[in-house]
C-alpha positions as CSV (number, residue, x, y, z in Angstrom):
1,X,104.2,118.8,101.5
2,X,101.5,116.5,100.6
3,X,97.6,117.8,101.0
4,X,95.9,115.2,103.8
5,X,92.5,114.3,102.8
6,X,89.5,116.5,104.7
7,X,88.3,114.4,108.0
8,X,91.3,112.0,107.5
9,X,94.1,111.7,110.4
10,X,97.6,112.9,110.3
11,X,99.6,110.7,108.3
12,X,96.9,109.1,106.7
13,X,99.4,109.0,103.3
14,X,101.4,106.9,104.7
15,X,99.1,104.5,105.9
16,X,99.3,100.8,105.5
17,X,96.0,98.8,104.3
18,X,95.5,97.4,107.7
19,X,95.9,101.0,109.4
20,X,93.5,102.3,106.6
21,X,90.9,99.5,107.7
22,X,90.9,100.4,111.4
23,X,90.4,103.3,110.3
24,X,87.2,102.9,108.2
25,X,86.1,100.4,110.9
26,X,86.4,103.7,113.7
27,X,84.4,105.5,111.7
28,X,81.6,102.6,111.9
29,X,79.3,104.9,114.0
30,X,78.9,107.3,111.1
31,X,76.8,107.3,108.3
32,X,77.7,105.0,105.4
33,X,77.6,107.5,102.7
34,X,79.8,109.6,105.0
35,X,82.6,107.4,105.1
36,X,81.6,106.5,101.4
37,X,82.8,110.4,100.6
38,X,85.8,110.0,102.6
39,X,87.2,107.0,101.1
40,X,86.5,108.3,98.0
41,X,88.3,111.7,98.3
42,X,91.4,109.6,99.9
43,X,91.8,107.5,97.0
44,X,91.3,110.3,94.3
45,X,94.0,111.7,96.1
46,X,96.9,108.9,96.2
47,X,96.1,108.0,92.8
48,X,96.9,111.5,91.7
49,X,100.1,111.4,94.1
50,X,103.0,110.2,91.3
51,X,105.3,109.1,94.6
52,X,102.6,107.0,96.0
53,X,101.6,105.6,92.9
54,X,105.3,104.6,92.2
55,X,105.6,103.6,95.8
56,X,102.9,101.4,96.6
57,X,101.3,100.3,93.1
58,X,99.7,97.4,94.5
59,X,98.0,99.3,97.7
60,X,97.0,101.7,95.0
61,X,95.3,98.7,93.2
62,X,93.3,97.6,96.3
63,X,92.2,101.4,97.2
64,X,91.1,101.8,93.6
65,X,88.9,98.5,93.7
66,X,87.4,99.2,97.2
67,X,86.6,102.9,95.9
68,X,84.3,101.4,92.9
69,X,83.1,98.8,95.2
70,X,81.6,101.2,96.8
71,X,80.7,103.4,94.4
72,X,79.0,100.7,92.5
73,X,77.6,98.0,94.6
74,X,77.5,99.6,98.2
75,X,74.2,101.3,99.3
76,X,73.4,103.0,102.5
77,X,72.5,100.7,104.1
78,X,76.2,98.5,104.2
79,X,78.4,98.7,107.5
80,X,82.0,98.6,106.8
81,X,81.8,95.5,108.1
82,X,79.8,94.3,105.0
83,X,82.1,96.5,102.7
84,X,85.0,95.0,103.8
85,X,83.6,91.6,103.4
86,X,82.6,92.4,99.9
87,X,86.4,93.8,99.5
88,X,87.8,90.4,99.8
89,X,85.4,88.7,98.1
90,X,86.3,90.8,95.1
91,X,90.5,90.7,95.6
92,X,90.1,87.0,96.1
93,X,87.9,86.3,92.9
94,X,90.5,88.6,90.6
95,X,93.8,87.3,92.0
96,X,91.4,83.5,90.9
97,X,90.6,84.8,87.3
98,X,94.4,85.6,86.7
99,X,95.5,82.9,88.2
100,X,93.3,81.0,86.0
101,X,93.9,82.7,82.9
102,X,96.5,80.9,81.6
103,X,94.7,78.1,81.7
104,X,90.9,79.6,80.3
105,X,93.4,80.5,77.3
106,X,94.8,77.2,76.2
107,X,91.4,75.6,76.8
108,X,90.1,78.1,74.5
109,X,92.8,77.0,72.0
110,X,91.7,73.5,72.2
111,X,88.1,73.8,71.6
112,X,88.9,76.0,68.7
113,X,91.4,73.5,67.2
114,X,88.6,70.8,68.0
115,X,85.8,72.7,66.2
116,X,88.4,73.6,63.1
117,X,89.1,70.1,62.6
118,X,85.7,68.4,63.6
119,X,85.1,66.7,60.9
120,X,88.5,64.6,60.6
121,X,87.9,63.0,63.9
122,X,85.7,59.8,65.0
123,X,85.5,60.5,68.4
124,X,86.4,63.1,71.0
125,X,88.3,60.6,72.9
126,X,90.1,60.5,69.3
127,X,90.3,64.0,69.1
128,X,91.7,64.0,72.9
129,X,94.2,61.5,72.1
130,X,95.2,63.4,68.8
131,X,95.9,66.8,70.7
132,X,97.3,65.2,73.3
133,X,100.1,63.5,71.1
134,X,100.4,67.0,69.2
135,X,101.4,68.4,72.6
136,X,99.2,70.9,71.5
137,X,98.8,72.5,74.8
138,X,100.8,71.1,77.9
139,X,98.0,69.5,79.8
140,X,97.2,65.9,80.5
141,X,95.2,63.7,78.0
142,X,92.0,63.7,80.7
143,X,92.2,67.7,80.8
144,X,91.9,67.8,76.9
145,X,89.2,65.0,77.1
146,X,87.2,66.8,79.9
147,X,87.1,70.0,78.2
148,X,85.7,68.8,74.9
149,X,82.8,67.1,76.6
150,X,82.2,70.6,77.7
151,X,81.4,71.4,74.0
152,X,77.7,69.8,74.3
């Protein structure tokens, strides 16, 4: 049977984020660095579980960033409420940076390719134009444009 983490309720393994929030927010009252440990001994926990790690990888992924949240940024004098807050701030800004990745990367390509072949260019708009016809990456003209008046 699998060990239930010290001060946590019955069941607690199988809890879904949202029970695991109202949770935390019931234990408001308390101390921050009390609910700090908590959280932190629950997570270590499930991400030493192999069945709830296969079960529920992304849960595990949330728990894992909310546990070095608080381990890095939180101090005692957060509420959960602030926690929380800082929580989705952080989910919302990674699931933004891999959504945007793909295109970070094939901007990268093009300023590289611009840079390489500076020299054999008039313009940018040339350049723009040039990349753009070598379908070097599948963007629009003004995309390539805009990005290489980044470069200055």
């Amino acid at each position: 049977m699998k060990r239930i983490p010290q001060g946590w309720p019955k069941g607690a393994e199988d809890m879904t984020l949202e029970q695991i929030e109202g949770f935390l927010m019931g234990e408001k009252e308390k101390p921050f660095n009390h609910a700090m440990g908590k959280v932190g001994r629950f997570v270590d926990d499930c991400a030493t579980d192999r069945n709830f790690v296969e079960a529920a990888p992304a849960l595990l992924e949330l728990l894992l960033i909310m546990r070095d949240g608080m381990a890095d940024g939180a101090t005692e004098h957060w509420t959960v409420d602030d926690y929380l807050e800082w929580l989705i701030v952080a989910r919302n800004r990674r699931v933004a940076q891999l959504r945007h990745a793909e295109t970070e990367g094939m901007k990268m390509e093009v300023c590289q390719y611009y840079r390489e072949h500076q020299g054999s260019f008039r313009s940018k708009r040339a350049a723009a134009t040039a990349i753009h016809e070598a379908r070097l990456v599948p963007v629009k003209w003004r995309t390539v444009y805009d990005w290489l008046l980044e470069l200055d």
